[in-house]
C-alpha positions in Angstrom: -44.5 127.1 219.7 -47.7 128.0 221.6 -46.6 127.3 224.6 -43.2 129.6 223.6 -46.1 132.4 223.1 -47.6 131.6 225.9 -44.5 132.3 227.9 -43.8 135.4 226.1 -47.5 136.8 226.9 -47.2 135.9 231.1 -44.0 137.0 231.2 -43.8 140.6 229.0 -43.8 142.5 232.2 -41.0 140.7 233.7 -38.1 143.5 233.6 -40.8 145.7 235.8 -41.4 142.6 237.8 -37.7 142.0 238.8 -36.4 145.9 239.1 -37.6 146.1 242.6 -35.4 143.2 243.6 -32.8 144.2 241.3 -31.1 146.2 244.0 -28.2 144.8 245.8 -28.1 146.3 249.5 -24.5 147.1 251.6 -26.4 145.8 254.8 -27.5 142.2 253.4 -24.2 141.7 251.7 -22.0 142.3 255.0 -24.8 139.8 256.5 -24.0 136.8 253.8 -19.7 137.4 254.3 -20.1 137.2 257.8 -22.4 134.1 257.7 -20.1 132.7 254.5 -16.6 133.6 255.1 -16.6 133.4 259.2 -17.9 130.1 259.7 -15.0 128.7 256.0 -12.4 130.3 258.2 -12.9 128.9 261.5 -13.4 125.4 259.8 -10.4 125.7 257.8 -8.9 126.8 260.8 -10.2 123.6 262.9 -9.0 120.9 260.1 -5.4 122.8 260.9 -5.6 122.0 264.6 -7.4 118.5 264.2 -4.3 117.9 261.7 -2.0 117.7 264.3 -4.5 114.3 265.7 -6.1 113.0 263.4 -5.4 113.4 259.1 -9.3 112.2 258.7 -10.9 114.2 261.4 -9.0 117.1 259.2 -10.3 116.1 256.2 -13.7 115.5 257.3 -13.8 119.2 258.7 -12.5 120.2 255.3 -15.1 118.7 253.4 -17.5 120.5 255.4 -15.2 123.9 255.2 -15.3 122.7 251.0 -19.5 123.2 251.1 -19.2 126.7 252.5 -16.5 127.3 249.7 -19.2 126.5 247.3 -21.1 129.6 249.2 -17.9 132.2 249.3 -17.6 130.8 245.1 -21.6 132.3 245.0 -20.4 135.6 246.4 -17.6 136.1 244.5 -20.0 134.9 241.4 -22.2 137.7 242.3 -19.6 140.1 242.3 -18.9 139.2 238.5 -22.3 140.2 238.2 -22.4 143.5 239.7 -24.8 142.1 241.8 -23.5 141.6 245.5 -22.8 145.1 246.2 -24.5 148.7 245.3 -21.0 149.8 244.4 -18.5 148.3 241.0 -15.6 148.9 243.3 -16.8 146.8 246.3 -18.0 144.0 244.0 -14.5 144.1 242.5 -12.2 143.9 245.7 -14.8 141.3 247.4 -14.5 139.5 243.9 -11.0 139.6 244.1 -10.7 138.5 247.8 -12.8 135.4 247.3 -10.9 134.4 244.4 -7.8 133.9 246.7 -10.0 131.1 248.5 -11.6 129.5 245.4 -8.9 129.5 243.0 -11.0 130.8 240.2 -9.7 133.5 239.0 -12.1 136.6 239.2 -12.4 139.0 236.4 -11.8 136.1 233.9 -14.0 133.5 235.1 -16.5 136.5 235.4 -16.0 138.0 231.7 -16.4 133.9 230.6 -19.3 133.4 232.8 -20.9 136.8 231.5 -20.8 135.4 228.2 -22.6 132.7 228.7 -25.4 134.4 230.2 -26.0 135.9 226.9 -25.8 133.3 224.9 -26.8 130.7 227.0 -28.5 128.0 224.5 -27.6 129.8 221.4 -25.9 127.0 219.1 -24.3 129.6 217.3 -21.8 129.7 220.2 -20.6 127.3 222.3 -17.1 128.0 222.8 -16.9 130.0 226.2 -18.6 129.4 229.7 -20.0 126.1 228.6 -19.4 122.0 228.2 -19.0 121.3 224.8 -22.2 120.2 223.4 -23.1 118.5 219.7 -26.6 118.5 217.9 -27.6 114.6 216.8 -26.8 115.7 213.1 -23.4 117.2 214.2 -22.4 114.0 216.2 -23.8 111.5 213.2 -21.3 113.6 210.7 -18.4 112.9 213.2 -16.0 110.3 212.1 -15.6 106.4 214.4 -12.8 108.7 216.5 -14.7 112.0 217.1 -17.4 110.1 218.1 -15.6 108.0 220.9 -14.3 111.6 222.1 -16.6 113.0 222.4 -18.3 109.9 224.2 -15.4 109.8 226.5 -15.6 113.7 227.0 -19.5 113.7 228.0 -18.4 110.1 230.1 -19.7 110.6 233.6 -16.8 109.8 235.1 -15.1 112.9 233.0 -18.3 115.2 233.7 -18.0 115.1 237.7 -15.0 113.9 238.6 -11.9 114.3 236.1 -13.6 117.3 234.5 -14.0 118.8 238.1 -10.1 118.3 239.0 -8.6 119.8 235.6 -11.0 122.9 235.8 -9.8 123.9 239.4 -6.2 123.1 239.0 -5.5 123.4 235.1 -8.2 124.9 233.4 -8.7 128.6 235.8 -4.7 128.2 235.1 -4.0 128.8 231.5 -5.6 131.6 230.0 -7.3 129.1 227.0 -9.3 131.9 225.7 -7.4 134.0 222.6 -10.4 136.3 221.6 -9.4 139.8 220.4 -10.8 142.1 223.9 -9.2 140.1 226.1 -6.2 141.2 226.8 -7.0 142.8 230.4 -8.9 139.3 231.5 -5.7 137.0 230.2 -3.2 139.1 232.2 -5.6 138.9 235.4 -5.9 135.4 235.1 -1.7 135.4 235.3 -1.2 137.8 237.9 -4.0 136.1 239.9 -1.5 132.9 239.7 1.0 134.6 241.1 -1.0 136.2 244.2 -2.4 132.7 244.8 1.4 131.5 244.9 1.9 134.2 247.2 -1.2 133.6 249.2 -1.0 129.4 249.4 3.2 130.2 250.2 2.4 132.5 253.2 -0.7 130.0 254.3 2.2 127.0 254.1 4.8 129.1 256.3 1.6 129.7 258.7 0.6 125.7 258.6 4.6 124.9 259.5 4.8 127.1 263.0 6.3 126.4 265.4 8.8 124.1 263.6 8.8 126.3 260.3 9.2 123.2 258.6 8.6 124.7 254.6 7.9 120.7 253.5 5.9 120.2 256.6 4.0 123.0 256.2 3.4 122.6 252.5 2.3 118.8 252.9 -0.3 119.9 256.0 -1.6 122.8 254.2 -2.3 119.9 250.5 -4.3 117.7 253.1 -6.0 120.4 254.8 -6.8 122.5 251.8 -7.0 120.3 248.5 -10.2 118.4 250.7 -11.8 122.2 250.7 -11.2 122.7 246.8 -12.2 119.5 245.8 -15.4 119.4 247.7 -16.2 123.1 246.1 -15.7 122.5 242.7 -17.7 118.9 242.8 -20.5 120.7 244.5 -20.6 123.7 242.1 -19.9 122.1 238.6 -22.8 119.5 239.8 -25.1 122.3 240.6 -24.3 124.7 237.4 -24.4 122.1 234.6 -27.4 120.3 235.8 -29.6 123.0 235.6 -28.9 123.1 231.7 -29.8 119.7 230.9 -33.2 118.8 231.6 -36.5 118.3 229.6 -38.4 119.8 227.8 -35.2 122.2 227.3 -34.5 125.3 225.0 -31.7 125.6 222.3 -32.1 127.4 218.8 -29.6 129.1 216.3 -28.7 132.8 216.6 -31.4 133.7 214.0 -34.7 132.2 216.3 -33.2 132.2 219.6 -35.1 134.6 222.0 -33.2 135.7 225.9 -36.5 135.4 227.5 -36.9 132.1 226.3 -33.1 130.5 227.2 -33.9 131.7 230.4 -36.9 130.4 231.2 -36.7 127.3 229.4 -33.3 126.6 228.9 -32.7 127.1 232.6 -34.1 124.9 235.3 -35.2 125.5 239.1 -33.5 122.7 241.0 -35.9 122.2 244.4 -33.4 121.8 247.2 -33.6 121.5 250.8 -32.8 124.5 252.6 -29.9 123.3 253.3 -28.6 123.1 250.1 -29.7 126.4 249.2 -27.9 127.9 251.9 -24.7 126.5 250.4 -25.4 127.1 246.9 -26.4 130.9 247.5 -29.8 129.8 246.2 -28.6 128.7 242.6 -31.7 126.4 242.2 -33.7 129.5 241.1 -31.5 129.5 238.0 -34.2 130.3 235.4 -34.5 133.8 237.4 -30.5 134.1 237.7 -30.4 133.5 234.3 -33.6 136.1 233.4 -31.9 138.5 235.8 -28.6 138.0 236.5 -28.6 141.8 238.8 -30.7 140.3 241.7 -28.5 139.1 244.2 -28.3 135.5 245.6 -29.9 136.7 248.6 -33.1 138.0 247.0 -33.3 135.5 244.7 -35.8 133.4 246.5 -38.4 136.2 247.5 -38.8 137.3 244.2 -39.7 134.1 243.2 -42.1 133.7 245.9 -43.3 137.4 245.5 -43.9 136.4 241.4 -45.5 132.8 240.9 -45.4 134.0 237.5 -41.7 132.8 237.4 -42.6 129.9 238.1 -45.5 128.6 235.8 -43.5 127.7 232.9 -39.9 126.6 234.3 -38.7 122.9 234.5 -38.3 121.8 237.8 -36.1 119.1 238.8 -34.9 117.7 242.2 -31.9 115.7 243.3 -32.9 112.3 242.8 -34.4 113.4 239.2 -31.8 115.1 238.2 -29.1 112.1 238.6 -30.6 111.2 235.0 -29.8 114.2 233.6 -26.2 113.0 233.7 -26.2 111.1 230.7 -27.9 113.4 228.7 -25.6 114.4 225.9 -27.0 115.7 222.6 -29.2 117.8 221.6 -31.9 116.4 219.4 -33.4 119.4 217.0 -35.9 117.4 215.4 -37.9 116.3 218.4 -36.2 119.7 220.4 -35.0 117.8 223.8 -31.6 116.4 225.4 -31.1 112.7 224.6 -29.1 110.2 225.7 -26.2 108.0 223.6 -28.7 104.9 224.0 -31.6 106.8 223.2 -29.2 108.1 220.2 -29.5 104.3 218.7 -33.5 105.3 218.1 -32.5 108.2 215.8 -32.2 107.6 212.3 -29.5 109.2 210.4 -30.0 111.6 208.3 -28.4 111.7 204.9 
């Protein structure tokens, strides 16, 4: 609790100390579609030519197209946000473009996604925008079957690799979420199904010249383009769920949970390479996305620099850290952290 004060006293100043980077700018967006969507194109592109040689050579160029994916996903993330462009109607047509790319469909994904941000680490909710996650007491009260599961669900191999495959190709296809208020989202999500269909039909025709083989042109543009989506979604569900589940954490009931506090301390900054930040759109400096969702990607990292402040009280993690943060899969109120199922076995129960 002191150090919750403590992090409520450095940081009451913190909507004046993010307002000045709070301003998307027409100029730097243009720059990060150019840099983003030029370079995806021409690869994708390549992996079409090389396809005709060699099927690996394509693939390998589409695993590199797949990383700046991950990039064009940021943008259109961004634009969810309100937060890539000065102006709602820009954000929503670049929104809408990227989607065609990624697959995720736009103004749903960005209603689900806005959601979370507010009740990010609020056990109240944890139906929408998030993996399913159980207290210790919730998973002790399970019966023999929920508890295998949910064991299977949280499994690593369903985390990052089945999990990855049904979001892109099942989950961003079904409109799962039945809230009252959604109507407008629901019907986007279907009609963006049928202008992908359009798009991925029109792509295929393209991938079949000269012969105009429709088979041909389906089957090149599966192992030219399922490479791209596969390497994207690994990449981004990766990046996005780790940053939730380190130690120390922050998770608390509706009643004593605080935003300032979920950000900062239910939120990680994952140190990357530069490199990596270039592909991720800087989502390493999630404590501050999460604090202040309206600075853009591309201002993300000087504010940070600009305000050590930010800094002084987040978790950080790295990539050869955070591989352990795979298997953490409960949240333990007693002693307030993530645990593991092993470390689970050290618990008592609780009658």
């Amino acid at each position: 609790m002191n150090n919750e004060n403590e992090i409520i006293e450095d940081l009451k100043n913190w909507k004046e100390l993010i307002k000045p980077y709070a301003t998307p700018e027409k100029k730097l967006a243009r720059t990060q579609i150019y840099n983003t969507f030029l370079p995806f194109i021409a690869l994708v592109v390549a992996a079409a030519i090389v396809y005709e040689y060699s099927v690996w050579g394509s693939v390998l160029i589409s695993v590199l197209a797949g990383l700046f994916l991950t990039r064009v996903f940021i943008i259109q993330h961004d634009c969810g946000h309100q937060s890539f462009f000065p102006d709602r109607k820009l954000n929503d047509t670049m929104g809408f473009i990227s989607s065609l790319v990624t697959c995720i469909p736009y103004k749903y994904w960005a209603r689900s996604h806005n959601h979370h941000h507010a009740h990010q680490g609020q056990l109240d909710t944890r139906t929408i925008g998030d993996v399913t996650l159980l207290t210790v007491k919730e998973y002790q009260e399970l019966t023999s079957w929920g508890k295998l599961k949910y064991r299977i669900y949280r499994s690593v191999p369903v985390m990052f690799i089945i999990g990855p495959v049904y979001y892109i190709f099942i989950h961003n296809r079904i409109p799962f979420i039945k809230f009252k208020g959604w109507d407008k989202e629901r019907k986007h999500l279907v009609l963006t199904n049928f202008y992908l269909l359009t798009f991925y039909f029109i792509l295929a025709l393209v991938m079949s010249v000269p012969s105009f083989d429709l088979l041909y042109g389906i089957k090149k543009l599966a192992i030219v383009y399922i490479p791209v989506l596969l390497t994207f979604v690994f990449t981004a569900i990766w990046f996005f769920y780790m940053q939730h589940q380190h130690n120390p954490n922050y998770k608390a009931w509706k009643q004593d949970w605080q935003f300032l506090l979920a950000a900062i301390r239910g939120s990680s900054y994952y140190k990357l390479p530069k490199i990596f930040n270039f592909f991720t759109g800087n989502i390493g400096y999630h404590h501050l996305h999460h604090l202040a969702p309206k600075i853009p990607f591309y201002k993300l990292e000087k504010c940070c620099k600009d305000n050590p402040i930010f800094q002084k009280h987040v978790a950080t993690i790295t990539l050869l850290s955070s591989v352990k943060y795979a298997f953490y899969t409960l949240w333990d109120e007693e002693n307030y952290r993530m645990v593991t199922f092993r470390q689970l076995k050290k618990i008592p129960v609780k009658a």
